[in-house]
N, C-alpha and C positions, 0 to 999 in steps of 0.2 A: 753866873749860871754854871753850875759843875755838871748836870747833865749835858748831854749830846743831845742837839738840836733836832728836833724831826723838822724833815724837809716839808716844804709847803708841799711838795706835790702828793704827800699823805696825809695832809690835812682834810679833816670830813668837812661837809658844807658847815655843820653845827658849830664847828670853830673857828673856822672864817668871823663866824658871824661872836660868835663869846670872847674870841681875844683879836678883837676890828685892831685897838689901838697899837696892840704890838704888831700886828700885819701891816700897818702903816706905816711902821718903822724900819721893819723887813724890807719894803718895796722902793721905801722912800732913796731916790737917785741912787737906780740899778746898774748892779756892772756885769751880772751875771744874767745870762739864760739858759734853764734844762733843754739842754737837745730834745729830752722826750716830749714834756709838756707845755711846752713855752713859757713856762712860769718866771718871771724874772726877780729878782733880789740885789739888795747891796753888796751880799756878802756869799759866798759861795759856799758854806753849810749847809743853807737852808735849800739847798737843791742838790736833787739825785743824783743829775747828770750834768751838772754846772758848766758852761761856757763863757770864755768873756767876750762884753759886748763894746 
């Protein structure tokens, strides 16, 4: 992937739902949580304000 990842917590509900299997990828055994939205990920791109968990 050469692009820069948008963080899940810009993601619209529309692509939750269009790209399920990469979000399950994303989530799958999380090390990180956005302080803003609690959203959690494996990998700390995919969040704004990434923390680790």
């Amino acid at each position: 992937m050469g692009e820069k990842a948008k963080p899940l917590c810009n993601w619209s509900k529309g692509q939750y739902v269009k790209q399920l299997e990469e979000l399950k990828q994303i989530v799958a055994d999380p090390r990180f949580v956005c302080r803003d939205c609690g959203r959690a990920a494996h990998e700390k791109k995919w969040l704004c304000k990434p923390v680790r968990i």
